[in-house]
N, C-alpha and C positions, 0 to 999 in steps of 0.2 A: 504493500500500500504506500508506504514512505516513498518508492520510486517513481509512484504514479505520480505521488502528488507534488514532483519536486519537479520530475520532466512538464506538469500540467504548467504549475508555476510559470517554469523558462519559456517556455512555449508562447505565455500569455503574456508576461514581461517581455523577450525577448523576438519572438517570432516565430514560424516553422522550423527554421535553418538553425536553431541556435547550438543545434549540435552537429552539424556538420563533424565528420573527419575528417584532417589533419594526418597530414605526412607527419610533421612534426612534433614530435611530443618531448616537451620539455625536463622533465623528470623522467629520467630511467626506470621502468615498474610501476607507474602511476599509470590510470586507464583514463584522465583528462587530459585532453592537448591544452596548450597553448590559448587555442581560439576558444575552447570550447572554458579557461578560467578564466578569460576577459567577460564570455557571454555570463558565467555565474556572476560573475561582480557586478556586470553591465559595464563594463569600462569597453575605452578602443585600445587598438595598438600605442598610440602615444601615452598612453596613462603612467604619471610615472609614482614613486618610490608613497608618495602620501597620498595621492589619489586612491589608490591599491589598498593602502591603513584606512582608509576613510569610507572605501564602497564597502568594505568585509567588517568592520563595526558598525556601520546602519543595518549593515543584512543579520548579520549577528542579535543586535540588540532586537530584530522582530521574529529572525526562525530560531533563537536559542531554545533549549531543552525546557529551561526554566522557565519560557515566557511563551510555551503553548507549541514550540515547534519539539524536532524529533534529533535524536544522534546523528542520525545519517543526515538530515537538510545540514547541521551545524557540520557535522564531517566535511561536506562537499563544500560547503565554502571555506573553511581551513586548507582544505586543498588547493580550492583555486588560488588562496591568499600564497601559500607556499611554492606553487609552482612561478606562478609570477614574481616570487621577491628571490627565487632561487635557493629556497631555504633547505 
């Protein structure tokens, strides 16, 4: 259920495509590209180093565990937040 409703999310935030793959995947072993942790954040390619701090703390502060969202929504924008800061 968690999957649906997090692909529904993007979808509706983002658009059809927001998961496009990607040749590219920026993390070794991670199943997110690139494009696809800009589409979690809602950032573009230019977004840089506090943009990235700043989209993954508003999304935080509404899908966190404690404030009604799930593990896995908070998981996946941790991820997107890490793959973009190259953590």
């Amino acid at each position: 259920d968690s999957i649906n409703l997090l692909n529904a999310y993007f979808k509706y935030r983002f658009g059809d495509n927001w998961n496009q793959s990607q040749s590219n995947q920026s993390n070794a072993g991670s199943s997110m590209t690139r494009a696809q942790a800009l589409a979690v954040l809602g950032l573009t390619e230019d977004a840089d180093r506090d943009a990235i701090i700043k989209a993954h703390r508003s999304l935080m502060q509404k899908l966190h565990p404690d404030r009604g969202g799930n593990d896995y929504l908070a998981s996946q924008i941790n991820l997107a937040k890490d793959i973009l800061l190259d953590e």
